[in-house]
FIPA-220570 format. One record per residue: x, z, y of N, C-alpha, C, O in turn; residue in one letter. Coordinates in steps of 0.02 Angstrom, whole numbers, plus 50000, padded with zeros to 5 digits. Layout:
<recs>
XZYXZYXZYXZYA/...
</recs>
This chain:
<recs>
507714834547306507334839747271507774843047218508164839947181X/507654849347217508024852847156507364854747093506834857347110X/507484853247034507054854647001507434857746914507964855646889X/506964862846886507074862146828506684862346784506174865546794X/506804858046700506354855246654506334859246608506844860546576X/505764861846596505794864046524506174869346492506024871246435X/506754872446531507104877446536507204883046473506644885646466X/507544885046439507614890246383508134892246404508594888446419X/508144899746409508864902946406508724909646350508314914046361X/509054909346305509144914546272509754920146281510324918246295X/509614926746272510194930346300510244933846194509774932446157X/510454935346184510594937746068509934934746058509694929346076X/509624941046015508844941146008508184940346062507594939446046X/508564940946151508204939146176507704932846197508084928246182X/507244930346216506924922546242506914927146320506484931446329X/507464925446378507334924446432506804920146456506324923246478X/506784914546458506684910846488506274905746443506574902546401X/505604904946450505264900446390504884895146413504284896046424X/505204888046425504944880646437504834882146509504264879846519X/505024884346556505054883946636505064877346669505514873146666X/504594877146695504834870746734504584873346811504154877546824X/505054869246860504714871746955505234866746968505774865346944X/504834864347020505314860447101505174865447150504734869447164X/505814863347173505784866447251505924859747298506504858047311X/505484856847318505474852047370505634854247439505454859947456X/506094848547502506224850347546505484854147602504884852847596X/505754857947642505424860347708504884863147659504284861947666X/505144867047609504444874647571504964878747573505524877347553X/504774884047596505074891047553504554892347504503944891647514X/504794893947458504464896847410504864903447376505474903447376X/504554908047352504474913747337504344917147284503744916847270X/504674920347247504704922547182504424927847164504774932347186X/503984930047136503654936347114503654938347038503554933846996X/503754943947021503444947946961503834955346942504314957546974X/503614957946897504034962346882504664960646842504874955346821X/504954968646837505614969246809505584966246760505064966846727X/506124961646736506274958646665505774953146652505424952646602X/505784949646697505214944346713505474938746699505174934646664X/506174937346726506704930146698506744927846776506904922046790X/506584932846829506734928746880507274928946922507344925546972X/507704933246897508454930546934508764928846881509324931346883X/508654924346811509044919946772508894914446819509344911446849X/508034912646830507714905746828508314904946901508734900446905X/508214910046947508804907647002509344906046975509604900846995X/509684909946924510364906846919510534902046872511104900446857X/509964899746845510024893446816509814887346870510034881546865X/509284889746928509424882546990509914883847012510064879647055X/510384889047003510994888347060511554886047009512094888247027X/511584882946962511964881446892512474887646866512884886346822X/512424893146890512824899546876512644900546829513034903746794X/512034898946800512104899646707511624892946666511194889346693X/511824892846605511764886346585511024888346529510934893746501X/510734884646525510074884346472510254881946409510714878246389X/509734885146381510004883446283509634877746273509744874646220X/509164875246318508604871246327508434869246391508484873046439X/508194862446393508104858546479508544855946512509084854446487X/508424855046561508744852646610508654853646710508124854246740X/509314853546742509134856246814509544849746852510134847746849X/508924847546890509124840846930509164842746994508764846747018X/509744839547037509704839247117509784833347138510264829647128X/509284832347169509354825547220509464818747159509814814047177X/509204818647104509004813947054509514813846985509354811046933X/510274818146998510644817946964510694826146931510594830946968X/510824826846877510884833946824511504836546880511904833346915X/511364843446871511724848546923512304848646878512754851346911X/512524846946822513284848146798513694842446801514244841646775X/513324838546837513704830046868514004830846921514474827246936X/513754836646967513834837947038514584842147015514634846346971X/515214839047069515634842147083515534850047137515134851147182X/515984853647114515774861747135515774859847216515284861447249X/516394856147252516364857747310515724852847357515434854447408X/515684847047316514914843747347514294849147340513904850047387X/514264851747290513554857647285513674861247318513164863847340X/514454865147352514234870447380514094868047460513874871447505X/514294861347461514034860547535513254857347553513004854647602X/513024859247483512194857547496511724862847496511304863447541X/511774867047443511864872347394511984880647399512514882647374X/511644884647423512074891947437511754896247414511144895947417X/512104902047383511674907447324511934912347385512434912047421X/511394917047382511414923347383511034928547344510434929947340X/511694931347311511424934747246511104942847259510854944247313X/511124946447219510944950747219511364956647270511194958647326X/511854958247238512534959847255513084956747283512974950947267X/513544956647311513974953447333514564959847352514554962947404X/515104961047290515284965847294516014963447315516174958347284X/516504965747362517284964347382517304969647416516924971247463X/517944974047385518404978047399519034976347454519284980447493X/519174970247448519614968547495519434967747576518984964247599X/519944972247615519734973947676519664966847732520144965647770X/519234963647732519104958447776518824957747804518324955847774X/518694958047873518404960347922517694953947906517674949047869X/517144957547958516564954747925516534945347960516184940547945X/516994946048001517074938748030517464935147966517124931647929X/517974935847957518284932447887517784932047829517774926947796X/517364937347814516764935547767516454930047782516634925347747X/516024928747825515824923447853516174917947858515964912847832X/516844918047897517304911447875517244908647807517194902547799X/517234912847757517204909847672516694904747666516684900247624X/516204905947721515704901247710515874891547709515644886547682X/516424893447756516584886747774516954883447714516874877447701X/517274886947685517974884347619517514877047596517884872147601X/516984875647577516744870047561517004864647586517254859747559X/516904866447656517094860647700517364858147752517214854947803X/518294863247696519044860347731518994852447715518664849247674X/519484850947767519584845347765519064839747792519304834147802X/518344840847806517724838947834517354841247887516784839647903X/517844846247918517424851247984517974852648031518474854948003X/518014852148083518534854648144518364862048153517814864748154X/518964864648160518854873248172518404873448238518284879448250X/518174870548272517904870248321517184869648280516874875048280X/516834864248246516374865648215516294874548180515974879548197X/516734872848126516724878548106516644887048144516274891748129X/517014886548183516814891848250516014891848271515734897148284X/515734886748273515274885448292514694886748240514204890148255X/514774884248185514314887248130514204895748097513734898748071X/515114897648121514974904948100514644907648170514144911248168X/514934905848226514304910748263513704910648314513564912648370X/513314905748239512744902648241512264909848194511774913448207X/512754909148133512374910548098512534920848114512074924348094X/512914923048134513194928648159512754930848205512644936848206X/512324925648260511974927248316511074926448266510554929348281X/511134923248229510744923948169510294928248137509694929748132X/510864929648118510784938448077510964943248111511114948248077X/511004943848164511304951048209511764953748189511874959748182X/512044949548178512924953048150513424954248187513844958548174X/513434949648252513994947448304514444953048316515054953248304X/514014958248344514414965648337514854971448275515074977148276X/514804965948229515104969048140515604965848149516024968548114X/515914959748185516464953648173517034958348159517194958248100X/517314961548190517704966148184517944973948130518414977948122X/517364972648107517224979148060517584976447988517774970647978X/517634980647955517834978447889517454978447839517044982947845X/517394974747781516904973547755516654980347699516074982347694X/517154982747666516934988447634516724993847671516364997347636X/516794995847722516635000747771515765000047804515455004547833X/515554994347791514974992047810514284997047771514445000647724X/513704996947788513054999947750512884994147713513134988747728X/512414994947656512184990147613511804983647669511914977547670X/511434986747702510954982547736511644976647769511734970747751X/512034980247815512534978347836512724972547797512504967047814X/513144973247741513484967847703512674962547693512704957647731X/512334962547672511854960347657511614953147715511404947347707X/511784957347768511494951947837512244947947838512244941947853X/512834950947824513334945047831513354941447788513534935647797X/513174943647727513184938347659512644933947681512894928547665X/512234932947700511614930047741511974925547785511774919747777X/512524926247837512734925247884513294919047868513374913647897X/513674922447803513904917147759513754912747728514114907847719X/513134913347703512834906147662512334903747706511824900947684X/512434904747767511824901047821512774894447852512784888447866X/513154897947852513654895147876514014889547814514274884047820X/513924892447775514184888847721513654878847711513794873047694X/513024882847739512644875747736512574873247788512114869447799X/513094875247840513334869547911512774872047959512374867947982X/512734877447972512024881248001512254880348078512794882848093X/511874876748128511994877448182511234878848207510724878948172X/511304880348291510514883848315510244876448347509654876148366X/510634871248352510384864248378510044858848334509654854148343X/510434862048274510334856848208509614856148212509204860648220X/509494847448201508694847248200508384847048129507834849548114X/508814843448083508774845248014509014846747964509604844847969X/508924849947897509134854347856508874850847797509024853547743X/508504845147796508384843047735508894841347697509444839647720X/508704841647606509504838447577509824845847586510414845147600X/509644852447582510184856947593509464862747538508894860747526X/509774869947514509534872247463509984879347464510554880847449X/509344882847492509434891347489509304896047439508724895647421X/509514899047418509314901547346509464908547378509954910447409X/508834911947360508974920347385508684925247345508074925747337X/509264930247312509004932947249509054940447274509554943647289X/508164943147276507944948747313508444951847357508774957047352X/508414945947413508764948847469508634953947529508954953447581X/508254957847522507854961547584507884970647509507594976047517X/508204969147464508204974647440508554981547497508384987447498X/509044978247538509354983847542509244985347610509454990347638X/508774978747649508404981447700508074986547733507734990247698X/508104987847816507714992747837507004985747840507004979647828X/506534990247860505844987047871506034979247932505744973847931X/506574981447976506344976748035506784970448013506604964748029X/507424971647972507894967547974507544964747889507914960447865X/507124965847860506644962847795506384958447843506534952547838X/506144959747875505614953247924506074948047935506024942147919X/506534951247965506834945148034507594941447958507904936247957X/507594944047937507824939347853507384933447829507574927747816X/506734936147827506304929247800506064926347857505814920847844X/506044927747918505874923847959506434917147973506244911347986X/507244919647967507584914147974507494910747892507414904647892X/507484913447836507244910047776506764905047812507064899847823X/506184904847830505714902747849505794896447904505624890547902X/506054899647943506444894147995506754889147952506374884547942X/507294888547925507504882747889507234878847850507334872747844X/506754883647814506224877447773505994874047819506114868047812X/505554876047888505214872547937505634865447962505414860147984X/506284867647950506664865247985507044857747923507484853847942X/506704857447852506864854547799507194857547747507044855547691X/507504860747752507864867247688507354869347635506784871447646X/507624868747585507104869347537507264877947524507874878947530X/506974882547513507204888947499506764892247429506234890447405X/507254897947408506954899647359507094907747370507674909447382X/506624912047368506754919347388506444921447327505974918447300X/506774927747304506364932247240506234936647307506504935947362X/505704941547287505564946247310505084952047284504514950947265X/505294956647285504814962747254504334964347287503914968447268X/504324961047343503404964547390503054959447387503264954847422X/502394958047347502174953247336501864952647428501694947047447X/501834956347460501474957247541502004951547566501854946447597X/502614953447546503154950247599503054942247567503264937947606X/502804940047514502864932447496502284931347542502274927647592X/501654936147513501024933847545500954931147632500604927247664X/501654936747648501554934047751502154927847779502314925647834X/502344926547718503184921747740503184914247685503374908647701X/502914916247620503004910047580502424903747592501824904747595X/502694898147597502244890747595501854889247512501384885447496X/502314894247467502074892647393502494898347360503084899947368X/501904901347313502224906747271502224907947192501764910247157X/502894905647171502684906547081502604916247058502894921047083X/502104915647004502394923146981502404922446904502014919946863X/503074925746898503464925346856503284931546795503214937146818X/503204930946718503054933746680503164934646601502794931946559X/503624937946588503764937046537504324928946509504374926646452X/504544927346551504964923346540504374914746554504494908946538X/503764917646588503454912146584503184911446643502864916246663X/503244904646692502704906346751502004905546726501744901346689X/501734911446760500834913346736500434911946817499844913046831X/500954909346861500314905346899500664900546953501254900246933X/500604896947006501044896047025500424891947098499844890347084X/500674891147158500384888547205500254892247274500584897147288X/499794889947315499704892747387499554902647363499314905447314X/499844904947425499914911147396499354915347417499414921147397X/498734913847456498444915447435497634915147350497154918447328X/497964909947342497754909647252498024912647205497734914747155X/498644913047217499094916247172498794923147139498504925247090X/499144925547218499474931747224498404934547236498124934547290X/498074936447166497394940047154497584947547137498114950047119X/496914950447148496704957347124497034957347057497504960847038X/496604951547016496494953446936497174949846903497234950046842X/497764945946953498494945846905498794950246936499404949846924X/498654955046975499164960447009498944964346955499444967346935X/498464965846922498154969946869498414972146809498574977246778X/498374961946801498664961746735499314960346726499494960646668X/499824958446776500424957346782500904963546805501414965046775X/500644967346870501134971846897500584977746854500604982446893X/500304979146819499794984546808499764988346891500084993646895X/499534986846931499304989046973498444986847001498184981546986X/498054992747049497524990947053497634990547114497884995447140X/497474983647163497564980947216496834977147259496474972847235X/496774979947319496024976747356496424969347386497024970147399X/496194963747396496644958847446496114956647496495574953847487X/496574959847574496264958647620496444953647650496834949647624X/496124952547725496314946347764496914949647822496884955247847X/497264946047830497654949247895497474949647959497224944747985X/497584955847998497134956548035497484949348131497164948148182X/498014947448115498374945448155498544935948135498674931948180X/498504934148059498854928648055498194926347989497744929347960X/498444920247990497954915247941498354917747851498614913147819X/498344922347832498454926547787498214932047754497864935347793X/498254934747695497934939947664498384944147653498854942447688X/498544949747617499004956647606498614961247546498014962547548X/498964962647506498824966947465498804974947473499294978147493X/498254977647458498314985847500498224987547432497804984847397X/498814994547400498464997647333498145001147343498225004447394X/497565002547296497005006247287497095012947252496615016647242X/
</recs>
């Protein structure tokens, strides 16, 4: 389990982040909601130890995350951030290779072959291998950075489990068209099923509502609710949280609800 306690991050005069606490236990995705300036891509990058708290503490697997040597975390462990910006011309197959750097010396290029185009057939990338990476569309880089940290955590299509392993995805479907937003959280989704504990921010509270097992929403540096998403995610905190006025229906297709604005 990855968890963090009690959490403070201050940025000068700011309170980011005020007494946070969340687990992310294996086989949940869970799902991040709120508005802008909410503290929820610190709270990610303080579970991914990319930034440190003025206050608390962030445990994996029973031991504090600054005990963990870099190259053991990154082979449990994989951020995908917001951005993922490189200028250097490397074709989108070598992007994906980066995934592996964890685990020279512990993987046969034959594995490794095997994990990148796992996760390549994955994300619908297979046909980019060749392309170069700056030359790519946003959506583009987006599904290989995807492609990379699915590879980076030993991603094969046989693998029966994924527990003990930890996805961190910081509003990744921003730069999405509609179809390739779906088929992103559906493999999100797949791996939790599959034991992967995952953590997705996301700006469409609809998209947590049809994909997340559990949804915090995030506010003011404080979670203001946290659980099955349809409890969560109400009329009257979409109200008072996103100031929006929202009806919540049932879905007309799946054991789920959706938010329609009014």
């Amino acid at each position: 389990m990855l968890a963090v306690e009690n959490a403070v991050v201050r940025a000068g005069s700011r309170t980011l982040l005020r007494g946070v606490s969340l687990e992310l236990p294996s086989a949940r995705m869970t799902c991040m909601v709120g508005p802008n300036g909410a503290g929820k891509s610190t709270l990610l990058e303080v579970l991914s130890g990319l930034r440190r708290t003025d206050a608390g503490d962030v445990i994996l697997e029973g031991r504090p995350l600054a005990r963990w040597k870099p190259e053991a975390l990154a082979r449990c462990r994989s951020v995908l951030p917001q951005a993922s910006p490189l200028s250097f011309p490397l074709t989108a197959l070598e992007v994906v290779l980066l995934g592996r750097t964890p685990w020279a010396g512990r993987s046969s290029r034959l594995r490794d072959m095997d994990c990148v185009h796992a996760a390549l057939c994955e994300t619908d990338t297979l046909a980019l291998v060749e392309r170069r990476y700056p030359t790519l569309s946003g959506g583009e880089r987006q599904r290989v950075q995807l492609a990379r940290v699915l590879a980076q955590l030993d991603y094969t299509r046989n693998e029966t489990s994924f527990e003990g392993r930890y996805l961190l995805l910081d509003e990744p479907t921003a730069a999405l068209d509609i179809a390739h937003q779906h088929a992103f959280l559906r493999t999100a989704q797949r791996l939790a099923q599959r034991g992967a504990a995952v953590l997705a921010i996301v700006h469409d509270p609809n998209l947590a509502l049809l994909y997340a097992d559990h949804v915090v929403m995030l506010a003011d540096g404080r979670i203001a609710a946290r659980g099955d998403p349809r409890t969560v995610v109400t009329a009257e905190r979409m109200r008072r949280i996103f100031g929006i006025e929202v009806a919540i229906e049932r879905h007309p297709a799946r054991d789920r609800v959706y938010a329609v604005p009014l």
